[in-house]
N, C-alpha and C positions, 0 to 999 in steps of 0.2 A: 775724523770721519771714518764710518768702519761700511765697508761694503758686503752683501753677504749676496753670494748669484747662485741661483738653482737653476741649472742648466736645462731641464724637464722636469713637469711635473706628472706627466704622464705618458710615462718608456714604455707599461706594459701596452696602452692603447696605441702608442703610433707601432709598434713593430707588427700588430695585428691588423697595421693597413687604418687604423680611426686617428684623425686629429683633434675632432672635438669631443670625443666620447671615450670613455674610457675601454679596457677589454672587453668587455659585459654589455657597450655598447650605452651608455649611461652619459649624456651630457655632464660634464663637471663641471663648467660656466654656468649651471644653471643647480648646483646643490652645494653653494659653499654657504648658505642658511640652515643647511643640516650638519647635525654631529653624529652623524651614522659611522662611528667606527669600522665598520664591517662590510658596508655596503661600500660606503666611497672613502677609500684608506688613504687616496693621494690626496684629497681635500681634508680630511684630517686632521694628518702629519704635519700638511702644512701651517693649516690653523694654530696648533701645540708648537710648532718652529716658531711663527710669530708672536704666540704669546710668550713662548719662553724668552726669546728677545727683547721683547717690550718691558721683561719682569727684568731682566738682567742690566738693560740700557736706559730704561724709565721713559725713555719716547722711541717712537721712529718717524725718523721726519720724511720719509717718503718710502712707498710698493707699487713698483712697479712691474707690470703682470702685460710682457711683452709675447707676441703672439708669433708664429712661423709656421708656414705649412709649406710641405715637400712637394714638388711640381706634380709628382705622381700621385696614385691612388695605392700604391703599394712600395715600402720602400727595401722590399728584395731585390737586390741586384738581376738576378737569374729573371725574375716577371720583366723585366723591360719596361721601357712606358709605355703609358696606357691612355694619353692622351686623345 
């Protein structure tokens, strides 16, 4: 059994203070039915990750798409919280 973890799929939106939206401000839970290369690059990459996987392994028996948000609204040390 082969595991593969992607830590974040979207660094540029949480460092800009978003946990559901990407930098641009762009829900990414709600556009992984598009293939908009250029608009939404982390939904994507990811799609072409997974397909390239499925080509190389022939299934995947399970993706799991685990969630986490930062207590704050910004996660610079310097802003503090913001609770």
């Amino acid at each position: 059994m082969i595991f593969k973890i992607i830590p974040m799929v979207n660094p540029d939106g949480v460092v800009a203070g978003n946990y559901r939206t990407s930098f641009f401000g762009k829900d990414l839970n709600r556009t992984y039915h598009q293939q908009r290369k250029h608009a939404f690059p982390e939904v994507y990459h990811l799609k072409e990750f997974i397909k390239e996987e499925k080509r190389r392994f022939k299934r995947i028996y399970m993706f799991i798409d685990l969630h986490g948000h930062y207590p704050y609204h910004s996660m610079k040390e310097e802003d503090g919280p913001t609770r």
